[in-house]
C-alpha positions as CSV (number, residue, x, y, z in Angstrom):
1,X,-20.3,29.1,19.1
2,X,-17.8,27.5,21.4
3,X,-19.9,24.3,21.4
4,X,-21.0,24.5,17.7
5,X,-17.1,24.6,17.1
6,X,-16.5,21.3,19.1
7,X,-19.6,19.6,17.8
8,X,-17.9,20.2,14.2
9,X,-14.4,18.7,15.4
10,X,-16.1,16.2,16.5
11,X,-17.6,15.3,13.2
12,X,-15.2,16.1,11.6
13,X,-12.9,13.2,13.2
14,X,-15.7,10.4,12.9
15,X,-15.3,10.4,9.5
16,X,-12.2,10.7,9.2
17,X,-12.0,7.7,11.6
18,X,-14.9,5.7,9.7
19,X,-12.4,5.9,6.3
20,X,-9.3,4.5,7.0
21,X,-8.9,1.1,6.3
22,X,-7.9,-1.8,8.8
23,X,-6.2,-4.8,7.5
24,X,-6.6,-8.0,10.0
25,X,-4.7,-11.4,10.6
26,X,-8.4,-12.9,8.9
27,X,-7.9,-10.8,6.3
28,X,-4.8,-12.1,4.9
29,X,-5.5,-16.0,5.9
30,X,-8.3,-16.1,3.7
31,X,-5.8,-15.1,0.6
32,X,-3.6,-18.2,1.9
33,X,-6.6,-20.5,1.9
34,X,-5.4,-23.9,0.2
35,X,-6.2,-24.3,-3.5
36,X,-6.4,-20.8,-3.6
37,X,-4.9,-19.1,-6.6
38,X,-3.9,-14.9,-7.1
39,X,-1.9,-13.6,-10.3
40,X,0.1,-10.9,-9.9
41,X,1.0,-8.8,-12.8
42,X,4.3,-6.7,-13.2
43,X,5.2,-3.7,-15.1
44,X,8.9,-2.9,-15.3
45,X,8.3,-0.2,-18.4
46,X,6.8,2.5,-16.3
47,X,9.4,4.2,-14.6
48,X,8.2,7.3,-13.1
49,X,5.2,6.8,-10.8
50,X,3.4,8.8,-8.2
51,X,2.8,7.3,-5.3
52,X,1.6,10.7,-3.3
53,X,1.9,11.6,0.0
54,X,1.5,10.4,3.6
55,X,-1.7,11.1,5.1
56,X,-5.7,10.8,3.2
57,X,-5.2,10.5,-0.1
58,X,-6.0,9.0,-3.5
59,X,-4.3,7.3,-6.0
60,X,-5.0,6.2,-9.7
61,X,-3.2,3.5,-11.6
62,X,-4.7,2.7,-13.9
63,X,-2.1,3.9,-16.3
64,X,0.2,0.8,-15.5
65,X,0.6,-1.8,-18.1
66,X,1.4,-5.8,-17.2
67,X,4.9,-7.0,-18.7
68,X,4.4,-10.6,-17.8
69,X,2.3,-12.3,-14.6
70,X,2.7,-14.9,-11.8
71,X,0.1,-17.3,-10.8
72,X,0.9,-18.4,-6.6
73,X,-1.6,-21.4,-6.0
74,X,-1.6,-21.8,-1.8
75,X,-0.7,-25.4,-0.9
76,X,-0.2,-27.5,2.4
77,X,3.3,-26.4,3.4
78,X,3.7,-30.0,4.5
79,X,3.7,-30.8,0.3
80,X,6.9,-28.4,-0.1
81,X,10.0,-30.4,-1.2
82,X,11.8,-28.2,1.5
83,X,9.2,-28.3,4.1
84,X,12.0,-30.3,6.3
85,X,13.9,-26.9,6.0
86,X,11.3,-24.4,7.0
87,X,9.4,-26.6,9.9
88,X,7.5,-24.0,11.1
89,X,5.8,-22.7,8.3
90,X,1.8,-22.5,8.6
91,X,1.2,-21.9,4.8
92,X,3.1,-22.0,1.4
93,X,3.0,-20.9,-1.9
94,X,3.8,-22.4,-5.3
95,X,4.1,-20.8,-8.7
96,X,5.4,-21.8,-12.2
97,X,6.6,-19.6,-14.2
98,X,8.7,-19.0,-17.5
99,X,10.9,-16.2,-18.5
100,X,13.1,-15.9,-21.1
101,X,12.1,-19.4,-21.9
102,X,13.4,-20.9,-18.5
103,X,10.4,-22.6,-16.1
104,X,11.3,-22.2,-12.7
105,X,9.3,-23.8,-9.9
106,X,8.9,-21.4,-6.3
107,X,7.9,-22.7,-2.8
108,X,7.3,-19.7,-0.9
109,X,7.6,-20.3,3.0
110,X,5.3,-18.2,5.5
111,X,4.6,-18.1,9.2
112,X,1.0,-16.7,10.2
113,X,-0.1,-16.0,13.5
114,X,0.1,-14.3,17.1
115,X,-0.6,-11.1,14.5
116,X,2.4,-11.0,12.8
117,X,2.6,-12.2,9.0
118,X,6.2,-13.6,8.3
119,X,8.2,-14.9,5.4
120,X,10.5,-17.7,6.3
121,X,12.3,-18.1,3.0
122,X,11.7,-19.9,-0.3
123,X,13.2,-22.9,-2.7
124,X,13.6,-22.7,-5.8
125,X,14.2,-25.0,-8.8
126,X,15.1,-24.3,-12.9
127,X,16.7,-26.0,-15.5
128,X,18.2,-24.2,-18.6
129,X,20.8,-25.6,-21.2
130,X,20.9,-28.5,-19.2
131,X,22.1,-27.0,-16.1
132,X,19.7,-27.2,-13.0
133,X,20.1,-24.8,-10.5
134,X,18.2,-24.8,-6.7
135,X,18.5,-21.8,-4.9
136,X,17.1,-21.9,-1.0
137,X,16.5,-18.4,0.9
138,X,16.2,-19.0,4.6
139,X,15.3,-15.8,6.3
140,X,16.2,-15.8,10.4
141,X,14.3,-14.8,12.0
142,X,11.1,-14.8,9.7
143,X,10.7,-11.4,8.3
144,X,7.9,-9.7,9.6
145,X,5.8,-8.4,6.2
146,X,2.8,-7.4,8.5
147,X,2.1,-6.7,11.6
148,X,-1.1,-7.2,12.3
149,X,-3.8,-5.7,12.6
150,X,-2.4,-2.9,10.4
151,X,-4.1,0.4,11.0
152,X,-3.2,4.0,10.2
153,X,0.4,5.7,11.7
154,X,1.7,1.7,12.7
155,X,5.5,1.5,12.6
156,X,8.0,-1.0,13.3
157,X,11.4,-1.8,12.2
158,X,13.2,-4.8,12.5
159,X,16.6,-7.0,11.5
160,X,17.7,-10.4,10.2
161,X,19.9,-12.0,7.8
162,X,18.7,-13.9,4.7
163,X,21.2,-16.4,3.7
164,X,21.3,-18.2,0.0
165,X,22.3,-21.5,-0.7
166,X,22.8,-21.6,-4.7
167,X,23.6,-24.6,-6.3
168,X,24.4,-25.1,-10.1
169,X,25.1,-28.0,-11.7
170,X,26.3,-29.7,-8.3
171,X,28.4,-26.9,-7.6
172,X,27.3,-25.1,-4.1
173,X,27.8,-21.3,-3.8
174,X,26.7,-19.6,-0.5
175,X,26.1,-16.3,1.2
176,X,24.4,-14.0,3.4
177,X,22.5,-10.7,3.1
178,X,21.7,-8.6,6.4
179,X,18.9,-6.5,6.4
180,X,17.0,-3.7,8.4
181,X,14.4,-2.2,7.6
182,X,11.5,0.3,8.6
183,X,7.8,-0.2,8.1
184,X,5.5,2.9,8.7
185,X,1.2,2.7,7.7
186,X,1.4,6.2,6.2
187,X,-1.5,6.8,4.0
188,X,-5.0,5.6,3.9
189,X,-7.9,6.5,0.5
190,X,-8.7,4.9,-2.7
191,X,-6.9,3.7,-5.0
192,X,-7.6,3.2,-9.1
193,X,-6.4,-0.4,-9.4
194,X,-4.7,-1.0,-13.8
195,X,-8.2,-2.1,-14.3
196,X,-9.9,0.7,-13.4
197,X,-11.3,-0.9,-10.1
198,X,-11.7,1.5,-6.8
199,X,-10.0,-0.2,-3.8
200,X,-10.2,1.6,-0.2
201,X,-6.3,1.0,0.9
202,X,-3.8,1.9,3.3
203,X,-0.2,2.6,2.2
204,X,3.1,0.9,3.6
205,X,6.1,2.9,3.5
206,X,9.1,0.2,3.7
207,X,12.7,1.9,3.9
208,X,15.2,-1.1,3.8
209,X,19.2,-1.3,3.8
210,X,20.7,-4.7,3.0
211,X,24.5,-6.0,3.4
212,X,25.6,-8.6,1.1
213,X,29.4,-10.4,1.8
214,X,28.7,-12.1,-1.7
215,X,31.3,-12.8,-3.1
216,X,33.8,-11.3,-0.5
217,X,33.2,-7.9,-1.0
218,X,30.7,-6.0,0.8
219,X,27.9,-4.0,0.0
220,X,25.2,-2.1,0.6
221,X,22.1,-0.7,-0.6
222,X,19.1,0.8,-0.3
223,X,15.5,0.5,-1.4
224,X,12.2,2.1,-1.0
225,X,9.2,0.5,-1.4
226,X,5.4,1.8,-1.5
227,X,2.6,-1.2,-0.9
228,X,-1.0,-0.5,-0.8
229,X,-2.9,-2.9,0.2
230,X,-7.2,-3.4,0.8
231,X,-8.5,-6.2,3.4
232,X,-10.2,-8.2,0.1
233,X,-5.8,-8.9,-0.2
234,X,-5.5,-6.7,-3.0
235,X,-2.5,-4.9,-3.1
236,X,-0.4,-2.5,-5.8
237,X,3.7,-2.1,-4.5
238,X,5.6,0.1,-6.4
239,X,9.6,-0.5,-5.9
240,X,11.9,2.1,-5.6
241,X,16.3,1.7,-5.5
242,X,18.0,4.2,-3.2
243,X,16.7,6.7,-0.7
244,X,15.9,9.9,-2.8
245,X,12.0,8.2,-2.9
246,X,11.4,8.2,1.1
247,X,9.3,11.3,0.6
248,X,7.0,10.0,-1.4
249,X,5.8,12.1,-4.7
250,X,6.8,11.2,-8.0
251,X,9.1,8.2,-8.1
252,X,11.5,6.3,-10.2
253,X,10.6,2.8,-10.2
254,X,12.2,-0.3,-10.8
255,X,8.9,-2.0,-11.3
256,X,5.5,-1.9,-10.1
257,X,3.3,-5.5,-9.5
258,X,-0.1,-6.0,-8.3
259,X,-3.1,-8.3,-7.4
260,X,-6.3,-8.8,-6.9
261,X,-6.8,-10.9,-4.1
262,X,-8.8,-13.2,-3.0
263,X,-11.3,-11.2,-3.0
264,X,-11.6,-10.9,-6.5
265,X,-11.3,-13.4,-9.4
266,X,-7.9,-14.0,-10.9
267,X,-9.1,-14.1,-14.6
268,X,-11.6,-10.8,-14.6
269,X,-12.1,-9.1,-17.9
270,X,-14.2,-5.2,-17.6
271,X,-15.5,-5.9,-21.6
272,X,-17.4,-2.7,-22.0
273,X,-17.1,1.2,-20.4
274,X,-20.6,1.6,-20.9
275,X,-23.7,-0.4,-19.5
276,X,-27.1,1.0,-19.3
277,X,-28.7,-1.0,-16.1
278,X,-27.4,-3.5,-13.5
279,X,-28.0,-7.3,-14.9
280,X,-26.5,-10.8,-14.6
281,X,-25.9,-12.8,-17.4
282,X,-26.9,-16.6,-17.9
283,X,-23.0,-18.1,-17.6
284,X,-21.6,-20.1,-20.5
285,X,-20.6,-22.9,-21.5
286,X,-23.8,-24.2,-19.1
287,X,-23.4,-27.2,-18.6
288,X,-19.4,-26.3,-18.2
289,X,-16.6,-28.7,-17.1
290,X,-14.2,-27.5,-15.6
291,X,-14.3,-23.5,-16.5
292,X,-17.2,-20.9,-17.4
293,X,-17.9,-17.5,-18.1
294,X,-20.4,-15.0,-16.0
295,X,-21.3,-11.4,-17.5
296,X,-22.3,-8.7,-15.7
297,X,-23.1,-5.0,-16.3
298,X,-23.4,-1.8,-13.5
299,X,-24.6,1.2,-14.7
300,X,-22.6,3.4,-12.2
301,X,-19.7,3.0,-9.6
302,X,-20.9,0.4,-6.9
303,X,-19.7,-2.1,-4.1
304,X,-19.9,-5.1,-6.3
305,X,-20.4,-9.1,-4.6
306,X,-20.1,-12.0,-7.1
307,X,-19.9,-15.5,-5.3
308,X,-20.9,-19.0,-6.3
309,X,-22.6,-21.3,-3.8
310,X,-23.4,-24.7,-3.4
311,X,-26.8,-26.2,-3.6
312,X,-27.3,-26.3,0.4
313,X,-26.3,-22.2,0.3
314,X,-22.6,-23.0,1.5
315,X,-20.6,-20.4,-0.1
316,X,-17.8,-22.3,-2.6
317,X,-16.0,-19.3,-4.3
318,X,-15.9,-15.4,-4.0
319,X,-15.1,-14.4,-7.8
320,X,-15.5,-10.7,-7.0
321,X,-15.7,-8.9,-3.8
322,X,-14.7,-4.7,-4.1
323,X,-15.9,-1.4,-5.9
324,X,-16.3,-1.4,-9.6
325,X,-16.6,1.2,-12.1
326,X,-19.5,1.4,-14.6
327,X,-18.9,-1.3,-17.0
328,X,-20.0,-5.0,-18.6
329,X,-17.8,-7.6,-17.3
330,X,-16.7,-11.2,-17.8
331,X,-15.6,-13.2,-14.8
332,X,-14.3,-16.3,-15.4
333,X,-15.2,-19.0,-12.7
334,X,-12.8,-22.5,-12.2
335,X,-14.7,-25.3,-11.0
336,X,-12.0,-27.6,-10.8
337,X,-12.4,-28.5,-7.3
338,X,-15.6,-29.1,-7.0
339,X,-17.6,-31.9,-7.3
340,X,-20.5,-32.6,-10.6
341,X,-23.6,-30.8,-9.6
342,X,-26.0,-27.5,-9.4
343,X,-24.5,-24.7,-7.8
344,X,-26.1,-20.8,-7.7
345,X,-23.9,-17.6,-8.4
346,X,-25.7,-14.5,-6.9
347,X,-24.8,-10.6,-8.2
348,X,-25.0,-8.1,-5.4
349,X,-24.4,-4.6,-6.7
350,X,-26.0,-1.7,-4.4
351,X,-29.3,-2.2,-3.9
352,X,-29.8,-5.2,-6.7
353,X,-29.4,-8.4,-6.6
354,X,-29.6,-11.6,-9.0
355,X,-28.9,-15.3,-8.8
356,X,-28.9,-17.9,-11.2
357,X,-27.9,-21.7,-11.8
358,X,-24.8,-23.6,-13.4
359,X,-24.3,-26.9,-13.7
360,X,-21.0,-28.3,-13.4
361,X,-20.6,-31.5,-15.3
362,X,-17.5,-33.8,-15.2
């Protein structure tokens, strides 16, 4: 009985083992890869969110609806108008958006490597009733989003100061904002992405305190924020202000935002709930210059592959690359860096598998 016992521990442990998630260094490059775009969508409407409990668990989100998004192209950090400020970055970020009517141009900073995944600081540029206004963010030392790899019950805390330079219309404003803040890998399960997709996660519990001495008064407070994130570089953070949320539970949030990662396409559309056998489409336009559509349909949850290769077999683009649910979808494949010619997309879906040819035409 003794043994029988012990045998079932045992067990019992593998698979508990064999379902967390680890999130690598290699993971997180191959978001950052150059040319690479992710859109990240925010909701700031839903304001109480439950972000359960430390431990195995489960989460569905598929409740949260996008306000506005981000698209964060990866670019040689060399090409940053402030890469004479941040040196020592190893990849960069840049995005475009518009709010309220004002475009703003981002350069997001980062230093990869030695297993950690820092954020060095950013520049920013906007213009708005004339007025331009920079604002550079140089974080010392480089915050430490990751360490890596990131496995179940990792911790660490660390400290720095992130000081703004703001300048508007040629006047220069400047101050500093110290920070600590605790990291702790939580939680592990799946997670309901908005879309309805099934990611296998880990959760990041982030407790930080920050003290401003803007404008000569200062201050402090508190924030807790929830990130789950899946080595395709999907993540869903929900952010939290003060320190009732450290439990976990039901939240109030100040916003939630999410991606899809590189592991999925940025522009992927579920058209349909209901499909009655796995097939892949013929994508159109075909020819297509520089963007085209590819359907697919799964008749049941399943680990779905979409990728697009070349016509030697090199593998160009990974448009989808996670658990689906049952559904017809449209992916939306950018060929704008490639050259004119015959590439192959192949569906892997469970046990099928389909491939056809497009022809990219410039």
């Amino acid at each position: 009985m003794k043994n029988t016992c012990l045998l079932f521990a045992f067990l019992l442990l593998f698979i508990t083992m064999q379902s967390q998630v680890t999130i690598t260094q290699a993971d997180l490059e191959a978001e950052l890869t150059i040319g690479n775009t992710v859109t990240t969508f925010v909701d700031t409407l839903t304001s109480s969110v439950d972000v359960g409990t430390a431990g195995q668990g489960s989460w569905d989100f598929s409740g949260l609806q996008s306000q506005f998004q981000v698209d964060a192209t990866s670019i040689d950090p060399s090409t940053s108008p402030a890469a004479g400020t941040f040196s020592g970055a190893t990849h960069a970020t840049y995005s475009n958006p518009t709010f309220a009517g004002v475009t703003s141009e981002t350069w997001v900073h980062l230093s990869v490597g030695g297993g950690t995944y820092g954020n060095m600081g950013a520049y920013t540029t906007a213009s708005t009733s004339g007025f331009t206004t920079t604002t550079t963010i140089v974080i010392d030392p480089p915050e430490s989003i990751y360490q890596l790899p990131l496995n179940y019950n990792d911790s660490w805390t660390e400290s720095g100061t992130r000081s703004f330079s703001v300048e508007v219309a040629g006047f220069p404003q400047n101050y500093d904002v110290d920070y600590t803040s605790t990291n702790t890998v939580d939680a592990y399960g799946a997670l309901t992405m908005p879309d309805g997709t099934i990611e296998n996660v880990i959760r990041i519990k982030t407790e930080t305190e920050l003290t401003s001495n803007a404008g000569g008064v200062p201050t402090t407070s508190n924030y807790v924020d929830f990130i789950f994130l899946s080595p395709s570089g999907s993540f869903l953070a929900v952010n939290t202000e003060g320190t009732g949320a450290a439990s976990g539970g039901t939240v109030t949030a100040v916003e939630a935002s999410w991606s899809y990662g590189s592991g999925a396409s940025t522009d992927i559309e579920q058209i349909e709930e209901l499909a009655t056998d796995f097939s892949l489409a013929q994508n159109y336009p075909n020819p297509f210059n520089p963007t085209t559509n590819i359907q697919y349909s799964i008749p049941k949850p399943a680990d779905v592959s979409l990728k697009v290769y070349d016509i030697l077999g090199n593998e160009v683009a990974t448009l989808v690359d996670r658990k689906q649910s049952a559904g017809v979808y449209n992916s939306k494949f950018d060929g704008s860096n490639l050259a004119s010619g015959i590439y192959f997309y192949t569906l892997r879906a469970g046990n099928f598998s389909s491939t056809k040819k497009l022809m990219l035409v410039r």
